[in-house]
C-alpha positions, 0 to 999 in steps of 0.5 A: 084687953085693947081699948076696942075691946073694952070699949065694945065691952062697956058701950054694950053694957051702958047702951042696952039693947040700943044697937045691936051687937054685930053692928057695935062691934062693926062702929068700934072697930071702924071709929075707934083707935087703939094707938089713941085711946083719948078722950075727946076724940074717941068720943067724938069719932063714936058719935060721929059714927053712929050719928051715920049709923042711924041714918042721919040723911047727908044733905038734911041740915044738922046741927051742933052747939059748940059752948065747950073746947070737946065740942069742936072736936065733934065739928072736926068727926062730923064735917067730913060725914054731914054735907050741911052741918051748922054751927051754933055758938055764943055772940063773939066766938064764931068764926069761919069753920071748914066743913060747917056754917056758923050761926052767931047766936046773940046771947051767952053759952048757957043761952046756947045751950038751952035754944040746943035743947029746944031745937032738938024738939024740932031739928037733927041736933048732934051732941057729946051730950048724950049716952054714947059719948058717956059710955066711951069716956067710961071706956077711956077711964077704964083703959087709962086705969088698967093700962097706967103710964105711971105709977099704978098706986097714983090717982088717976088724973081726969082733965075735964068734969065729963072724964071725972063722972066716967072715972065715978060710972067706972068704980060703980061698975067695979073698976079698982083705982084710987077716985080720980084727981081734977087737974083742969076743967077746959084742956085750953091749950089743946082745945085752942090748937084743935079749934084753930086747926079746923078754922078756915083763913077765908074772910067768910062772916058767920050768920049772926041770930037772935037766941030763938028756935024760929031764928035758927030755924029760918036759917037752916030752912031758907034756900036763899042763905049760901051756906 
């Protein structure tokens, strides 16, 4: 099977009855690749796709929390589909992004990523941290096994802990291969060379916050901060 196929396969199984089937097939086929079948910018093209899909409006503010290297893959899916897309990240690691607004909040990663779970109450917030993207790194670890680069009687080898639960999710559905190794938890280099790839050379500041809903909130509502 090509990774399209398995990857319709799988996210039909793992999502249900979430989107219907003439339409996954149509979101596989048009975000997935089958020369590059890599997480994270399977997953990142998928969610980017489907956040279009389920009628995100263009020009409504959305918002992404970047704390890890996947999420600046998303920032890069996401800028060409969102004409108002917002950028939250922690104190010290904003810098100008193309495509997206950053918004400097004033506390750590896990500080970001709790305001995040507290703005999606109020706000489109999109994330890898979900379903979807789940169910394509289950996909990746599926097509990785079957169609092996080395030795097939070799562990396979995961590069983040996301990549090692979909390893985990795949046995469970009765994929055949030796439990993943953990060779890396961040893919520094390469998330490094992505992050700078999509950063702009101007000298645009980003918008520093203090770690609250009502802080954000009045940034992606005021019609008087430029974006």
């Amino acid at each position: 099977m090509t990774f399209r196929e398995i990857a319709y396969v799988v996210l039909d199984v793992l999502l249900g009855d979430e989107i219907e089937a003439d339409a996954l097939k149509r979101l596989v086929d048009t975000s997935l690749s089958d020369t590059q079948p890599f997480s994270p910018e399977a997953e990142s093209a998928f969610v980017a796709a489907l956040w279009a899909y389920a009628g995100a409006p263009l020009h409504a503010p959305t918002l992404l929390c970047a704390v890890e290297p996947e999420d600046f893959y998303l920032i890069g899916a996401l800028s060409g589909r969102c004409d108002n897309l917002n950028v939250i990240m922690p104190k010290g690691t904003a810098g100008d992004i193309v495509g997206a607004r950053a918004i400097d909040v004033q506390g750590s990663a896990t500080d970001c990523l709790h305001l995040c779970s507290e703005l999606e109450r109020v706000t489109m917030v999109c994330t890898l941290h979900n379903a979807a993207a789940s169910a394509v790194r289950v996909a990746v670890a599926i097509y990785c096994a079957t169609h092996p680069q080395i030795s097939p009687d070799m562990s396979p080898e995961a590069n983040s802990a996301a990549m090692l639960r979909a390893y985990e999710t795949a046995r469970k559905l009765g994929l055949r291969c030796e439990p993943p190794v953990l060779v890396s938890v961040q893919p520094v280099p390469v998330a490094a060379s992505r992050m700078q790839s999509i950063r702009a050379t101007g000298n645009r500041r980003p918008l520093r916050v203090a770690p609250t809903v009502d802080a954000v909130m009045r940034i992606l509502t005021s019609p008087t901060i430029a974006k």
